[in-house]
C-alpha positions, 0 to 999 in steps of 0.5 A: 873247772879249768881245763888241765893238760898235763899233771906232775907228780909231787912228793907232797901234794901228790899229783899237781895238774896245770893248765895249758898256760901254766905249761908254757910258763913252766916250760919257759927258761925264765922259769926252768933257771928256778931248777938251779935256785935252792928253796932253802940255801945251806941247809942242805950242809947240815941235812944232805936231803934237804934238797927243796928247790924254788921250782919245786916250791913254786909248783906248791904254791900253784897248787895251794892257792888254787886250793884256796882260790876254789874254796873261796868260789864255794865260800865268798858271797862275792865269789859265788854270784861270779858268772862261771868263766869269771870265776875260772878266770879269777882261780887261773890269775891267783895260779899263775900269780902262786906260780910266778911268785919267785921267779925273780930270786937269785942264787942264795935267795934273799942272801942275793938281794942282800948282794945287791943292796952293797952293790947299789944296784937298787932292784929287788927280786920282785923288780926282776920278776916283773921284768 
């Protein structure tokens, strides 16, 4: 099992524990900015409580595919002959990857690539979450 250091409180998903990397990945400012960055731009102007942002999301997918990366460990013929720190160290890569899937977007989401498309910058979210 991977060694949590803290835990959040999450509306849907109840408590949300991470480990001391993905701490330090949310503490950082690069991730911190996806406070700002609404999951779902506009929406809020016709239902005022729907005020879901990218940092919250984020937190989810974390979660949800370290849901799905143990089930496979249980499942997967491949997965189960795995040595136990491969494993864990697989079920961490899949986290991280959940958790570090949309840092990269801009104000407006996809609307924002749409910006850079008609200023030819030739970058996409992705490109930026990888730099």
């Amino acid at each position: 099992m991977l060694q949590y250091v803290d835990v959040m409180r999450d509306p849907i998903h109840d408590y949300i524990h991470v480990t001391e990397i993905e701490e330090a990945v949310i503490n950082s400012p690069f991730f911190q900015r996806l406070r700002l960055l609404k999951q779902t731009p506009g929406a809020s102007w016709v239902y005022p409580g729907a005020n879901h942002t990218r940092f919250e999301h984020s937190l989810g997918v974390m979660h949800l595919a370290g849901e799905l990366a143990t089930k496979l460990l249980n499942e997967e013929k491949s997965w189960r002959e795995l040595p136990e720190n491969e494993k864990l160290n697989r079920i961490q890569k899949v986290r991280l990857a959940g958790l570090l899937h949309d840092v990269g977007h801009g104000p407006f989401s996809h609307v924002f690539e749409e910006f850079l498309r008609r200023i030819d910058s030739k970058v996409t979210h992705e490109q930026i979450s990888e730099r």
